[in-house]
C-alpha positions as CSV (number, residue, x, y, z in Angstrom):
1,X,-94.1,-22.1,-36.3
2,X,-93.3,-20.9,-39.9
3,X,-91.2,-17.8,-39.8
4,X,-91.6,-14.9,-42.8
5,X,-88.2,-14.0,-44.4
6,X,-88.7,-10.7,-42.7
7,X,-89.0,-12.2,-39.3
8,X,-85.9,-14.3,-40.0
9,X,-84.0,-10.8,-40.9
10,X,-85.3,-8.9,-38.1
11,X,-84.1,-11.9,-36.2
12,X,-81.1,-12.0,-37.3
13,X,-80.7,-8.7,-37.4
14,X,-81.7,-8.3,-33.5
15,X,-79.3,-11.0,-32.6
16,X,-76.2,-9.4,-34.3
17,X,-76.3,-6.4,-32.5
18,X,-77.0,-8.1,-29.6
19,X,-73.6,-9.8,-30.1
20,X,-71.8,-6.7,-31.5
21,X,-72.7,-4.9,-28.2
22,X,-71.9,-8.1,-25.9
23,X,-67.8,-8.4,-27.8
24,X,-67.4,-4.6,-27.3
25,X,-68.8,-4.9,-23.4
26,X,-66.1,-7.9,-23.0
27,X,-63.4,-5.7,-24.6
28,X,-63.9,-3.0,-22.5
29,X,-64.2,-5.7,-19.4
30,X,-61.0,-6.8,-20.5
31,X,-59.3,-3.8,-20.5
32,X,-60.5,-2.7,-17.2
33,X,-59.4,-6.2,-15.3
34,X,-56.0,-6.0,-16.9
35,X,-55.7,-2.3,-16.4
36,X,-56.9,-2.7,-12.3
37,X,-54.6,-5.3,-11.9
38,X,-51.7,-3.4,-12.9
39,X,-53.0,-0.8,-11.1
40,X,-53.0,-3.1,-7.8
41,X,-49.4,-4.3,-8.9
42,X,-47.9,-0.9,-9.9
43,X,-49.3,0.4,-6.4
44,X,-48.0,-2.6,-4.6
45,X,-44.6,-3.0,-5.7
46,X,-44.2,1.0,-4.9
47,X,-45.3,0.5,-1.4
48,X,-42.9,-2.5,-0.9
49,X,-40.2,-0.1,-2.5
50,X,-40.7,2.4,-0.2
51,X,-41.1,0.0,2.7
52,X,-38.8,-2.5,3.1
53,X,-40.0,-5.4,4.4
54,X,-38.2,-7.2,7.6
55,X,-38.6,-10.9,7.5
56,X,-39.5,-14.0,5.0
57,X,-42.8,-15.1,6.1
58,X,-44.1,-11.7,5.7
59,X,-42.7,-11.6,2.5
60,X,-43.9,-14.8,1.6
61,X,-47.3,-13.9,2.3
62,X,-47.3,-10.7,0.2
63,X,-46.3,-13.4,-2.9
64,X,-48.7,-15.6,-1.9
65,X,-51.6,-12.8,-1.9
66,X,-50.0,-12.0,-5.7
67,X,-50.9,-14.9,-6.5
68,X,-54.1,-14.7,-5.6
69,X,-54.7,-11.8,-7.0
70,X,-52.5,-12.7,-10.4
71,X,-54.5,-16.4,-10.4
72,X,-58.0,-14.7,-10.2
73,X,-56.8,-12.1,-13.0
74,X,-55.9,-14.8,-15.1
75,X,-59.1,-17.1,-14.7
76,X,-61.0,-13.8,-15.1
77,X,-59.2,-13.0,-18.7
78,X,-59.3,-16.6,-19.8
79,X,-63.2,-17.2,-19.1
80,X,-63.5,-13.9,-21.5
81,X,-61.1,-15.2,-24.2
82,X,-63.3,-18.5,-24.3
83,X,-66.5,-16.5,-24.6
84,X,-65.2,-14.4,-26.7
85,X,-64.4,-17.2,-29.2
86,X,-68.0,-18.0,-29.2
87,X,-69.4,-14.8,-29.3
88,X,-67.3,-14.5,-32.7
89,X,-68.1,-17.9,-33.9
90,X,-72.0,-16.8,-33.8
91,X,-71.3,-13.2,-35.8
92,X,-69.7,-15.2,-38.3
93,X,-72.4,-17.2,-38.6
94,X,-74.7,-14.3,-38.5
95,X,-72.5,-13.0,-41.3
96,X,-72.9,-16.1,-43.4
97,X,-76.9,-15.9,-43.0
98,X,-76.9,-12.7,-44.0
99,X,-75.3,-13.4,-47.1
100,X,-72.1,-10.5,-46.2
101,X,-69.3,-13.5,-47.2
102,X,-70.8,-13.8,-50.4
103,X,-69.9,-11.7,-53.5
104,X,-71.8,-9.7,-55.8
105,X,-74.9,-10.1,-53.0
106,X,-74.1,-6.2,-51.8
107,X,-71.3,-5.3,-53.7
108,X,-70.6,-6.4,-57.4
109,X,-67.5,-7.7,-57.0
110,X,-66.0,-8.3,-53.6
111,X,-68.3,-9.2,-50.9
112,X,-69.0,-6.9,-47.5
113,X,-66.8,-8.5,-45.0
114,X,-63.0,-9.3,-45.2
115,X,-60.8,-12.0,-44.4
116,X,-60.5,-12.1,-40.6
117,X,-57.2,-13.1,-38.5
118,X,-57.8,-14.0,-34.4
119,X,-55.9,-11.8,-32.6
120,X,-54.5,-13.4,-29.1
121,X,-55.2,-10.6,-27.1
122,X,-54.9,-13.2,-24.1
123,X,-51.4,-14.0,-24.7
124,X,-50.6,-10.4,-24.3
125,X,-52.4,-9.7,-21.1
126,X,-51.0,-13.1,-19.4
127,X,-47.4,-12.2,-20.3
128,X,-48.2,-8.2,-18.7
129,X,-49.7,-10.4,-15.5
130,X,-46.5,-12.7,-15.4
131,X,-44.3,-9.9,-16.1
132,X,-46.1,-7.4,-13.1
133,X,-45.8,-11.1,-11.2
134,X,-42.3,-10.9,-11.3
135,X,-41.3,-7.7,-10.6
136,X,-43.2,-8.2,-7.4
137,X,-40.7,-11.2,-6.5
138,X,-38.2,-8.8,-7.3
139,X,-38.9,-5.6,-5.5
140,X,-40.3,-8.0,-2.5
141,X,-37.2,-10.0,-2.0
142,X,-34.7,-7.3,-3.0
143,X,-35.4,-5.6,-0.2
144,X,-33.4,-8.1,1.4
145,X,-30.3,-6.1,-0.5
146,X,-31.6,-2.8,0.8
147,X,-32.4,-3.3,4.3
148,X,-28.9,-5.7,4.9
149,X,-26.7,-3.0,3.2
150,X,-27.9,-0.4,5.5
């Protein structure tokens, strides 16, 4: 089947904002699995504060539940970033069929779209999981400190 150019552009066209919408969904997913994760640790790690905990093994299955929770985080945020790379490798494409790399097609002297630079959003979110990881170990076993000096 022999397409018309302006099947090809309404194609094109449909399948850009398609992706547009998909990269601002996985943002927005992105944002709420890192934010309900700190929300889980913050909450957490209060609790513990205000409730000492008697014992290793129970302490030791509070850290193993973090890490649990931290792992699925993780796999969670690291499935996105992979999709996300191909989500962004098909607009760019998209951008190159449409002729918005290429100067003088829109504009006279520059064309439509910029250079771009990957930002590692990733990176960030896995060093505020390890970080929130941590401070669990921390408040969890310095209880030890609190409860013995009393």
């Amino acid at each position: 089947m022999k397409l018309t150019n302006e099947q090809k552009f309404e194609a094109l066209k449909l399948r850009y904002s398609d992706h547009v919408e998909l990269l601002r969904f996985m943002t927005k997913l992105d944002v709420q699995i890192f934010s309900g994760y700190i929300t889980v640790q913050l909450a957490l790690g209060a609790w513990i504060a205000t409730h000492p905990i008697d014992g290793n093994w129970p302490k030791f299955g509070i850290i193993l539940l973090d890490i649990v929770l931290a792992a699925v985080a993780s796999k969670l945020l690291f499935n996105d970033f992979l999709r996300r790379k191909e989500v962004v490798g098909i607009i760019k494409n998209l951008n190159e069929a449409l002729c918005f790399n290429v100067e003088g097609v829109y504009l006279p002297d520059k064309p439509i779209n910029v250079e771009t630079k990957t930002r590692l959003r990733f990176f960030w979110f896995m060093l505020g999981i390890l970080f929130s990881f941590v401070g669990i170990i921390m408040v969890t076993f310095g209880s030890i400190v609190i409860v013995a000096a009393k």
